[in-house]
Short mmCIF file of the C-alpha atoms (twelve columns), coordinates in Angstrom:
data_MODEL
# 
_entry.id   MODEL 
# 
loop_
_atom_site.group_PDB 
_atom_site.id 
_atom_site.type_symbol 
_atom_site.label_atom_id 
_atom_site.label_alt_id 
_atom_site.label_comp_id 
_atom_site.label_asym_id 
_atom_site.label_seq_id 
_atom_site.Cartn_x 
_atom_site.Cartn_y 
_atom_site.Cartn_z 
_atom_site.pdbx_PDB_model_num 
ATOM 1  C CA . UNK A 1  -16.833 102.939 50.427 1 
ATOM 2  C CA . UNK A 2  -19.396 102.712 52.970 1 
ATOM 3  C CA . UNK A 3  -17.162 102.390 56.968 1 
ATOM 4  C CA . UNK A 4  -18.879 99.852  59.570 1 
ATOM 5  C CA . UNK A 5  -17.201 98.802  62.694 1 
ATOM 6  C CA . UNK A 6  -17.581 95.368  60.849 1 
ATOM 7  C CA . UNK A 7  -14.666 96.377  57.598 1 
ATOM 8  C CA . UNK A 8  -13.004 98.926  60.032 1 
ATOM 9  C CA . UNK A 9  -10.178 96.392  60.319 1 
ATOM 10 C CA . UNK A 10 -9.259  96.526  56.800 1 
ATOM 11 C CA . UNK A 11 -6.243  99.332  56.513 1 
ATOM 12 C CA . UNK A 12 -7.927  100.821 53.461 1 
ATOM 13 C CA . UNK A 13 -11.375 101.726 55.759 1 
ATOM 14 C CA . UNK A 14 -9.188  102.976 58.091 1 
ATOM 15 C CA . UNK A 15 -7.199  105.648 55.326 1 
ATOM 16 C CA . UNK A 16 -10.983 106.367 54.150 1 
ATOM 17 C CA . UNK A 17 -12.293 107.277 57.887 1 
ATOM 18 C CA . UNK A 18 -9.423  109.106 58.585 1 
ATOM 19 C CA . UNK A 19 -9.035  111.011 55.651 1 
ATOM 20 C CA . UNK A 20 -12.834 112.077 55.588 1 
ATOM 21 C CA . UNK A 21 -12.478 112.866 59.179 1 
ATOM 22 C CA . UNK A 22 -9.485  115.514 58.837 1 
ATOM 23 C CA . UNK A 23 -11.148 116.878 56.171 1 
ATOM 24 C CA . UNK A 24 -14.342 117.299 57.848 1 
ATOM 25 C CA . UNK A 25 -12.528 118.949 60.764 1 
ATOM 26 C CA . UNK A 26 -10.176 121.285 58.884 1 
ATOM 27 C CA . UNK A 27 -12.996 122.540 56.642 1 
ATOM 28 C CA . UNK A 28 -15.196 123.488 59.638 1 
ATOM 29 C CA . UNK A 29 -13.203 126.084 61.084 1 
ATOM 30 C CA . UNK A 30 -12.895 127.823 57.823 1 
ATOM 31 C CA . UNK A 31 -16.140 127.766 56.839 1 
ATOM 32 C CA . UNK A 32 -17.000 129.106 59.970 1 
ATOM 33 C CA . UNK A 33 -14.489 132.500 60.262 1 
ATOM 34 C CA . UNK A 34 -15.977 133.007 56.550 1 
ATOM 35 C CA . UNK A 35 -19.658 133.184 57.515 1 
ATOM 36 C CA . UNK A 36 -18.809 135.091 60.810 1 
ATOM 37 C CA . UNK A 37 -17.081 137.456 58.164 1 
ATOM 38 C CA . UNK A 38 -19.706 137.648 55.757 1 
ATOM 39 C CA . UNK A 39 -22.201 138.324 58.610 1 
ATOM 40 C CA . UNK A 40 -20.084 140.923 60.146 1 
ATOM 41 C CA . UNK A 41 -19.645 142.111 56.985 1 
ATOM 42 C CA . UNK A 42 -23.603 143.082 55.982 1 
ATOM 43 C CA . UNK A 43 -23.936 139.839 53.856 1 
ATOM 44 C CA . UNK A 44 -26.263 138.029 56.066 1 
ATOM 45 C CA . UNK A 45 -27.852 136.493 53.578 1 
ATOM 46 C CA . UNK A 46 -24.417 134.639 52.317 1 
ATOM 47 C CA . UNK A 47 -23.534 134.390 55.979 1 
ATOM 48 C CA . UNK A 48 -27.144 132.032 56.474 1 
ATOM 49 C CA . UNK A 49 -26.329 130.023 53.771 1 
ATOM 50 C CA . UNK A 50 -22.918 129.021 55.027 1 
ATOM 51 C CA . UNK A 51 -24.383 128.386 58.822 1 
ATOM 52 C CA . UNK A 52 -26.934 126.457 57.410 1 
ATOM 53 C CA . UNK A 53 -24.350 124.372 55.534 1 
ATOM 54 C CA . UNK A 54 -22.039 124.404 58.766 1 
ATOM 55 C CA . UNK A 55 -25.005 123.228 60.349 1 
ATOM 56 C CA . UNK A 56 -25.620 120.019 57.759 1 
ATOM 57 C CA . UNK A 57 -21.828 119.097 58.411 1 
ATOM 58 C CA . UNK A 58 -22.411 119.080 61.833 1 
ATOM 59 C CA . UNK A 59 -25.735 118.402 63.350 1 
ATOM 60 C CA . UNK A 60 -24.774 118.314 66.834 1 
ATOM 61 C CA . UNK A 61 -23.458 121.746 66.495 1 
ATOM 62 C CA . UNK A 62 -21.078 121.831 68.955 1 
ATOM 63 C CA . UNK A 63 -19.419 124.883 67.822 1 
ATOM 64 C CA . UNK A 64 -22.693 126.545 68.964 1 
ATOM 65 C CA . UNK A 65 -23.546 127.678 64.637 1 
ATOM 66 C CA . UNK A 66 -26.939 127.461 65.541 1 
ATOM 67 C CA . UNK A 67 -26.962 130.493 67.782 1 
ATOM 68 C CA . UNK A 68 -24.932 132.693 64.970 1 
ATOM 69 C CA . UNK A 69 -27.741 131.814 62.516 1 
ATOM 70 C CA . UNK A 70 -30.483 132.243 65.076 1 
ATOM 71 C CA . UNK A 71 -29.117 135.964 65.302 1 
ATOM 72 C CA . UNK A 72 -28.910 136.046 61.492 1 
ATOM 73 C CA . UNK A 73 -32.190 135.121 60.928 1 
ATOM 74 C CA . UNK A 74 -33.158 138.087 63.719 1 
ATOM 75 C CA . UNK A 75 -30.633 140.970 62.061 1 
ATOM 76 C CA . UNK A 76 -33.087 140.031 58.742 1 
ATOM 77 C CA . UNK A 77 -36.639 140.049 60.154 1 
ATOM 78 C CA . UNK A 78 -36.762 135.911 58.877 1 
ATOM 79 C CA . UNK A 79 -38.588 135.589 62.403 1 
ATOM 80 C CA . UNK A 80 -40.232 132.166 61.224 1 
ATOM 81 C CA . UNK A 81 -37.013 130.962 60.216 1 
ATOM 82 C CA . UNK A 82 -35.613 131.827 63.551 1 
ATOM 83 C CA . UNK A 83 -38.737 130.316 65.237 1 
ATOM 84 C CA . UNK A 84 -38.303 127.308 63.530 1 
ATOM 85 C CA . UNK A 85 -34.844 127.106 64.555 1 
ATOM 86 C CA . UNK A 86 -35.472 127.340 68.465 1 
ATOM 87 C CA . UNK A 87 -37.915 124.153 67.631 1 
ATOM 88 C CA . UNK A 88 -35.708 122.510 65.459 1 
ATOM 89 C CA . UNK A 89 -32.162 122.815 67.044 1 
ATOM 90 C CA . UNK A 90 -33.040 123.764 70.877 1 
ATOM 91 C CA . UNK A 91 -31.615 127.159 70.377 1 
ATOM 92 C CA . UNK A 92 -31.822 129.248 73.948 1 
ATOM 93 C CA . UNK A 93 -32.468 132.899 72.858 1 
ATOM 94 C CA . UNK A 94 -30.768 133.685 75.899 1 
ATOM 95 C CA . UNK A 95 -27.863 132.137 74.466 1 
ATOM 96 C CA . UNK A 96 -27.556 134.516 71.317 1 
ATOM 97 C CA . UNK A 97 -26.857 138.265 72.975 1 
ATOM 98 C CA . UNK A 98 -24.033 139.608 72.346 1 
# 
């Protein structure tokens, strides 16, 4: 079912919205702790999949993935990636020290 501000009166489109928005929002946060985890655990390569799939989720990024897989990229010499990236999502290196 395809939501428009046009059906959004309809209960059903309203169920539909708000179920794809909790789980949008309580998958998020999970996702995230388990690529922080893999990345802090030596799997950066797992760890870059999972921010780039954070990243799909959520283009605007405002839980500030991009500058996790910015540093990713860095720990695993992928410095075109991580170029591309600082085009791509306005990534500020400055942004990424820990």
């Amino acid at each position: 079912m395809t939501i428009r501000p046009s059906n959004l009166n309809s209960s059903k489109s309203r169920q539909v919205l708000c179920i794809r928005t909790c789980i949008t929002f309580l998958m998020r946060p999970l996702n995230t702790m388990l690529a922080f985890q893999l990345h802090d655990r030596g799997e950066t390569e797992k760890a870059i999949q999972h921010y780039k799939e954070l990243l799909e989720l959520n283009p605007g990024d405002n839980q500030g993935v991009r500058y996790d897989l910015f540093i990713a990229y860095i720990d695993k010499n992928r410095l075109e990636d991580a170029e591309a990236l600082l085009k791509k999502q306005n990534v500020r290196p400055y942004m990424c020290w820990k």
